[in-house]
C-alpha positions as a printed NumPy array, in Angstrom:
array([[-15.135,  -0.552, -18.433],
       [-12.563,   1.921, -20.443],
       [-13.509,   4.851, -17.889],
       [-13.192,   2.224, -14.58 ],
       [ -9.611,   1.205, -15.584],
       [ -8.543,   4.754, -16.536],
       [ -9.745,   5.865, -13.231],
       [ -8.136,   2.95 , -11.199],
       [ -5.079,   3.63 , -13.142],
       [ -4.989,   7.722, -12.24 ],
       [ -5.628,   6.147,  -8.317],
       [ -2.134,   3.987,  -9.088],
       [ -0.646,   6.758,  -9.732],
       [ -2.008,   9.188,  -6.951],
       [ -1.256,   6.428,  -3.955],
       [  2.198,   5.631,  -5.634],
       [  3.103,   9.544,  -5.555],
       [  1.581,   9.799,  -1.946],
       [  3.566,   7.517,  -0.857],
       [  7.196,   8.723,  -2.269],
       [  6.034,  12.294,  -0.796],
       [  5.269,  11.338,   2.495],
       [  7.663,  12.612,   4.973],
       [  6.401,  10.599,   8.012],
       [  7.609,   6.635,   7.851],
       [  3.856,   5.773,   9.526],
       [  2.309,   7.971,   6.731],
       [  4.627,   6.271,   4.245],
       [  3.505,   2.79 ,   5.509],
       [ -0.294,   3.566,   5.525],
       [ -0.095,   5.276,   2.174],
       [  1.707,   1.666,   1.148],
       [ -1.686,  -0.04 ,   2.45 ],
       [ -4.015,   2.267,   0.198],
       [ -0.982,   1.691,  -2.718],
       [ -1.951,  -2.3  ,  -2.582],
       [ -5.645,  -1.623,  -2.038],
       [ -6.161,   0.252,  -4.961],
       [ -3.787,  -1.988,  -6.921],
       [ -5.572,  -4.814,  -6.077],
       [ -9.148,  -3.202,  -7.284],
       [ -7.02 ,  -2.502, -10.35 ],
       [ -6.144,  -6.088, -10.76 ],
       [ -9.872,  -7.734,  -9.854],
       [-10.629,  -4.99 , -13.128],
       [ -8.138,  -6.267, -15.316],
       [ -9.728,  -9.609, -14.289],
       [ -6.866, -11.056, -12.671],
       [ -8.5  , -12.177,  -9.224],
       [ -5.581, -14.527,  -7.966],
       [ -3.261, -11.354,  -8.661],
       [ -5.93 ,  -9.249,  -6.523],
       [ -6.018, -11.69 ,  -3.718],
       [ -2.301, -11.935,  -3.38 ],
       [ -2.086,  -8.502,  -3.461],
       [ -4.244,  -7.818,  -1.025],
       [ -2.895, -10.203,   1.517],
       [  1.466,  -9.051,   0.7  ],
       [  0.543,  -5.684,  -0.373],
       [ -1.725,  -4.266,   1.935],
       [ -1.886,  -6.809,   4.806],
       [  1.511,  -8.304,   5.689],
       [  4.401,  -5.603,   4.252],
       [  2.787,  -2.44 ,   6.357],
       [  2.203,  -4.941,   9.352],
       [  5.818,  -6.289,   9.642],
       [  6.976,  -2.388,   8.46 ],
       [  4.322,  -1.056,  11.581],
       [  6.022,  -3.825,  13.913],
       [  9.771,  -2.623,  12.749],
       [  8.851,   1.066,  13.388],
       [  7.88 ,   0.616,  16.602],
       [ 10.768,  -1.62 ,  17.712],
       [ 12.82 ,   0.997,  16.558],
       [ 11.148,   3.63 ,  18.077],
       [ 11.139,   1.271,  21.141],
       [ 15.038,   0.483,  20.75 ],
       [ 15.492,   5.107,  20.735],
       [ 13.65 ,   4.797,  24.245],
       [ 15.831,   2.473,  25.848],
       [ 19.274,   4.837,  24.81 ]])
C-alpha cells in the first residue's frame, strides 16, 4: 500500500508540473483532466471515495469542459474581429 501511495503521490506531482509548463491553454486544460484523474485515484487510495467521486466529476469532468467551451468562444469571438 506504502509503494501505491508513494507512486500516486510522484503522479500528483508530475500532472501538477505538466500542467504549470504547458504553453498551449488546450494542453493546459487536458493536462488539468489527467491532474483530477490521478488525484482522484489518489483519493479512492487514501480511502476517501466520496472525495474521489467529487473529484472526478469537478476536477476532471466539468472545470476542463466549461474551460474547453470558454476557449473556443474565445477563439470564436478572434474570428468574428
Amino acid at each position: 500500500m506504502r509503494v501505491l501511495l508513494v507512486a500516486l503521490l510522484l503522479m500528483v506531482a508530475m500532472a501538477g508540473t505538466l500542467v504549470v509548463l504547458s504553453r498551449s491553454p488546450r494542453r493546459q486544460i487536458f493536462a488539468l483532466a489527467a491532474y483530477g484523474v490521478v488525484l482522484a485515484c489518489l483519493f479512492e487510495a487514501l480511502q476517501a471515495p466520496d472525495v474521489a467521486l467529487s473529484e472526478i466529476v469537478v476536477g476532471a469532468a466539468i472545470t476542463p469542459a466549461l474551460l474547453l467551451v470558454t476557449l473556443a468562444a474565445l477563439g470564436m469571438d478572434r474570428r468574428r474581429r
